[in-house]
Structure formats: structure tokens, C-alpha cells
Backbone as CSV, one residue per row, in Angstrom:
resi,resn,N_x,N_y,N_z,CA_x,CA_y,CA_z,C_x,C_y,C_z
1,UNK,120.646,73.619,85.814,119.539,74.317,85.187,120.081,75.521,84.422
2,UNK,119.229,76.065,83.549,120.161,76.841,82.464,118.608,77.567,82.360
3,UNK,119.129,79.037,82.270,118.329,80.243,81.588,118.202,80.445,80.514
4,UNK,117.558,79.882,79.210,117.490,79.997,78.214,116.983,80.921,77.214
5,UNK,116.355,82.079,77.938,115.738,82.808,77.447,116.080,84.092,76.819
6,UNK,116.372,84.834,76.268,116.930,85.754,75.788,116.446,86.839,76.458
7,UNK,117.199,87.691,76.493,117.066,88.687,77.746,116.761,90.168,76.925
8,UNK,117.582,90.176,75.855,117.803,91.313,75.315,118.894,92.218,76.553
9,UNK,119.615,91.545,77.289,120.795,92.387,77.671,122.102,92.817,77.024
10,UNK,122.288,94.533,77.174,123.207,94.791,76.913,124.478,95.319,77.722
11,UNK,125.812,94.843,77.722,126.654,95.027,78.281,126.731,96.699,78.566
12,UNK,126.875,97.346,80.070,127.127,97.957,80.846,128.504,98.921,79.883
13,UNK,129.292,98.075,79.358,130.964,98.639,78.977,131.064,99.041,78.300
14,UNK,130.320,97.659,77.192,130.891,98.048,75.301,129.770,97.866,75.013
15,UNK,128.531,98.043,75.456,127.530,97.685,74.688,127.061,96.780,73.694
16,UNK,127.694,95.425,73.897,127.552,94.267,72.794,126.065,93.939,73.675
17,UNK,125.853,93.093,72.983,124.250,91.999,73.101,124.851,90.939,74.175
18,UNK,124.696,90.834,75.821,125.454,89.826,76.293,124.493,88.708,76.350
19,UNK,124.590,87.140,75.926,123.749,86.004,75.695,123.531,85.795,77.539
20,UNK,121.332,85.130,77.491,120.821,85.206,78.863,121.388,83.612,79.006
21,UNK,121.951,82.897,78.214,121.720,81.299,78.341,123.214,81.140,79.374
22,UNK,123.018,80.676,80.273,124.232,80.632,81.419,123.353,79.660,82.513
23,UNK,124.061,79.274,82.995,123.897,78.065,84.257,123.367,79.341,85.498
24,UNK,122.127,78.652,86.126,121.770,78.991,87.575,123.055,79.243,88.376
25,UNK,123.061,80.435,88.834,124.074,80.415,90.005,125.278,81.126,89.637
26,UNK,125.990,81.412,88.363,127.036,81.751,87.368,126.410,83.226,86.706
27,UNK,127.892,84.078,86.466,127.312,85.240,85.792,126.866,85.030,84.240
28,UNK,126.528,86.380,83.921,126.582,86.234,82.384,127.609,87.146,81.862
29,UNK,127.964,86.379,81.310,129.654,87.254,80.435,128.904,87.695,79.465
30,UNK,129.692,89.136,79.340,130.191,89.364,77.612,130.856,89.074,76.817
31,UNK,130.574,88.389,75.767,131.469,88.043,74.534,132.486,89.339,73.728
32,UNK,131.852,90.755,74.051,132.657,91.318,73.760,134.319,92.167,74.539
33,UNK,133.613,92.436,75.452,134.432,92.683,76.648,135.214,91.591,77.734
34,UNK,134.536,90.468,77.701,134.904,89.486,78.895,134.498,89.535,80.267
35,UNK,133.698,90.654,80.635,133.218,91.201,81.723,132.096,89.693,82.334
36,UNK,132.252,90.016,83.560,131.036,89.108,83.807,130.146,90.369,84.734
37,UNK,129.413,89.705,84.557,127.497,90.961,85.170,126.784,89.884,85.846
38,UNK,125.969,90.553,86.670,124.744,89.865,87.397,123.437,91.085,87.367
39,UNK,122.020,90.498,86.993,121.159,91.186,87.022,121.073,92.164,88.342
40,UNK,120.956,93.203,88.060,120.714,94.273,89.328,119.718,93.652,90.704
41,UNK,120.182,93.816,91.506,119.414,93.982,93.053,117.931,94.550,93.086
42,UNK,118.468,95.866,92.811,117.450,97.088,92.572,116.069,96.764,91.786
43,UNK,116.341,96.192,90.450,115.686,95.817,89.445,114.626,94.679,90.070
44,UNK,115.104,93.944,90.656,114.090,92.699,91.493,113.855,93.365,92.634
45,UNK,113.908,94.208,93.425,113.162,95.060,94.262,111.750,95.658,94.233
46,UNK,112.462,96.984,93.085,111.273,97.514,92.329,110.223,96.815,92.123
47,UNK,110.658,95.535,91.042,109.556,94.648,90.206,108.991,94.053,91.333
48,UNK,109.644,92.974,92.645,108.390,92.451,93.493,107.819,93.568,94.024
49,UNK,107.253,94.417,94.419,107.181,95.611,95.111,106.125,96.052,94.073
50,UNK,106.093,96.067,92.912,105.072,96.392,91.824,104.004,95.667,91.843
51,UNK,105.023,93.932,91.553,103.851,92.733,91.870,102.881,92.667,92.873
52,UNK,103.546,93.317,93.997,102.712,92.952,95.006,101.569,93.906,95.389
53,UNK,101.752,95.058,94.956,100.535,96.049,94.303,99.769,95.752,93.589
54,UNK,100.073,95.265,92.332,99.141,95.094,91.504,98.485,93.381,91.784
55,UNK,99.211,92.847,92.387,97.865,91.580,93.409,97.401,92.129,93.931
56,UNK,97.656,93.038,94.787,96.742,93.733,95.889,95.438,94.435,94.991
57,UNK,95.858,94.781,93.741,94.805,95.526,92.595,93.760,94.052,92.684
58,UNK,94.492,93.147,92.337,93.441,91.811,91.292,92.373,91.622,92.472
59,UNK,93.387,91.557,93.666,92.338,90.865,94.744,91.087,91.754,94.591
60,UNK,91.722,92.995,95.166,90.369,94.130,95.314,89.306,93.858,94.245
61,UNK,90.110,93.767,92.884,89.143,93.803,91.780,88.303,92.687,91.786
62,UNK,88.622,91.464,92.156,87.814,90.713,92.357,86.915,90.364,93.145
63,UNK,86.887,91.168,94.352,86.249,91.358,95.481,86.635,90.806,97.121
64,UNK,87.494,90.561,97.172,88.316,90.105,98.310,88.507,91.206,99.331
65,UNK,87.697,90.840,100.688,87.794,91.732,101.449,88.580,91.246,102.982
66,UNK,88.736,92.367,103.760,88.988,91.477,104.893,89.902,90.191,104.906
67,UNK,88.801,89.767,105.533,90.223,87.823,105.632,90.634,87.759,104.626
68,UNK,89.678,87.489,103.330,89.536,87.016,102.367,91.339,87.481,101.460
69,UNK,91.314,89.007,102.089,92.448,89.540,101.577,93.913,88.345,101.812
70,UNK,94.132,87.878,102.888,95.312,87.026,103.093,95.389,85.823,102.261
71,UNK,94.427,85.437,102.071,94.840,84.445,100.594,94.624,85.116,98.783
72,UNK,94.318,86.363,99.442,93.974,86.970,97.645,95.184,87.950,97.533
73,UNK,95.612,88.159,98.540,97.106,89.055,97.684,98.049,88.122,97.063
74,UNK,98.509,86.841,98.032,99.564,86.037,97.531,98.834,85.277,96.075
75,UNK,97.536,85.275,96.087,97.360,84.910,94.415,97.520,85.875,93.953
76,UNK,97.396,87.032,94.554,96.910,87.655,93.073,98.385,88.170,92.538
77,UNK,99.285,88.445,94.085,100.491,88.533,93.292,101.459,87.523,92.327
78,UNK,100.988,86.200,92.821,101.270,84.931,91.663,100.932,85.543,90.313
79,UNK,99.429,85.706,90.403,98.786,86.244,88.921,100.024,87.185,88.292
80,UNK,99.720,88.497,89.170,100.258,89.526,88.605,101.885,88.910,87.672
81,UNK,102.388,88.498,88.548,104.140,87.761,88.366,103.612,87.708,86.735
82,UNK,102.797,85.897,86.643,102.470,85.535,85.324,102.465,86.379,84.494
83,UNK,101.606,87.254,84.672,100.865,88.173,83.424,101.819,88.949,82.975
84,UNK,103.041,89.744,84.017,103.455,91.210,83.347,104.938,90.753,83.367
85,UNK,105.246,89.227,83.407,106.544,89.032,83.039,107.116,89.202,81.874
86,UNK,106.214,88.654,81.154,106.433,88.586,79.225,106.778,90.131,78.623
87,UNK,105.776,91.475,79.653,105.604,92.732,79.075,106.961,93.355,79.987
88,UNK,107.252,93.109,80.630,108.220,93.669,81.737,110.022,93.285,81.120
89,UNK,110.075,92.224,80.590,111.321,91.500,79.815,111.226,92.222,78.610
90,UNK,109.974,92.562,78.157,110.143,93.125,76.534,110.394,94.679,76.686
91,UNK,109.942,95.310,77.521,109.783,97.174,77.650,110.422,97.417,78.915
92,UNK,110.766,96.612,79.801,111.887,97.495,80.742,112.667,96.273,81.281
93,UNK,113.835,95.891,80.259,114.700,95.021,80.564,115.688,95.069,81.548
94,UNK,115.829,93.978,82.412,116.854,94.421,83.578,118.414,95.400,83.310
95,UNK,119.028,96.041,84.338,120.270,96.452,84.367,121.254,95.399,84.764
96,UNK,122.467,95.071,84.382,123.508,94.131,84.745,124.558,95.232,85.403
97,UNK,124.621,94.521,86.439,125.940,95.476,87.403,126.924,94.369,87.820
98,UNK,128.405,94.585,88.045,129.351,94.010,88.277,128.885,92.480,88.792
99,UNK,129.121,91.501,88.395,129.583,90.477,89.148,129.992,90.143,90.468
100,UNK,129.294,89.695,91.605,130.173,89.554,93.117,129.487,87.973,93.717
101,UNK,130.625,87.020,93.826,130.087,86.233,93.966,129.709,85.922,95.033
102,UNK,129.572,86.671,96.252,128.983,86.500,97.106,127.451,87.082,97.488
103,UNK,126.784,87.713,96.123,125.787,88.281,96.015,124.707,87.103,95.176
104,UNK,124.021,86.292,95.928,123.546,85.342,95.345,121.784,85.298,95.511
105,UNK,121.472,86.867,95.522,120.049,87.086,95.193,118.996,86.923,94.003
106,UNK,120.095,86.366,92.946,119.206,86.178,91.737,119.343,84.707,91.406
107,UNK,120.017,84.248,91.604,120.246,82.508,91.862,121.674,81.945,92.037
């Protein structure tokens, strides 16, 4: 499986444009430096941790109380995911930190 999407990442070193298209599981190199990177830890922390607030928002907003809450956060944090991925990739693009291949939290 392959990430095809353009990331708008820039190398950590030399600041070139490093390409998002790389195989599941494998870093992403720079073409200018040779460096290899993996999306930050931190960065997918933050963001589920946001998501799961702002489901907790949709549910409320929709009226989910009580019980109702245990099946309306995990949608609503599905929702949330959907919606603020597109805005989240465009206005606060991940950080790339060193390469370790035994760090296999992003795939």
C-alpha cells in the first residue's frame, strides 16, 4: 500500500519539499539530503486528542446524553477525523523527526 498524497512536507535539514508517496511501513526520504524522517509521535497525539473532543462536541451538539453518549463519541469522533483531515493537512502540516525503525506508530 502506498501513501499517495502529498503532504506538503518539508525536510527538518535542508529544507527541500520531501515527496508523501512511500510504501506503508518505510520512511520518507529526502531527495535533497538523503535523510530518512517519520511523521512525529507528538503530532498524532495532539490530533487524536483534538478528535476526540471535538466528537465529544458533535455528540453533545446533537443531543446525545447519558448512554446515548457511548456510541456518540466514537461517531462523532469518526465524524470529526473525516471532516478536519483535509483542513488539518492543509494549515498545520505534520513535523518529520528522525527515522527509527523500531518506532512503528504511524504504520
Amino acid at each position: 500500500m502506498r501513501l499517495g498524497r502529498n503532504l506538503g512536507l518539508k525536510c527538518p535539514h535542508c529544507s527541500a519539499l520531501v515527496p508523501s508517496a512511500h510504501r506503508w511501513g518505510t520512511p520518507f526520504e529526502c531527495p535533497g539530503c538523503g535523510r530518512q524522517w517519520q511523521l512525529s509521535r507528538r503530532y498524532y497525539d495532539v490530533v487524536g486528542w483534538l478528535d476526540v473532543a471535538l466528537g465529544a462536541c458533535f455528540a453533545l451538539a446533537l443531543g446525545c446524553r447519558g448512554w446515548q453518549l457511548l456510541w456518540g463519541i466514537p461517531a462523532g469522533f469518526i465524524a470529526a477525523t473525516v471532516v478536519v483531515t483535509e483542513l488539518r493537512f492543509r494549515f498545520f502540516p505534520p513535523a518529520l523527526e528522525p527515522w527509527c525503525s523500531e518506532d512503528r506508530h504511524w504504520g
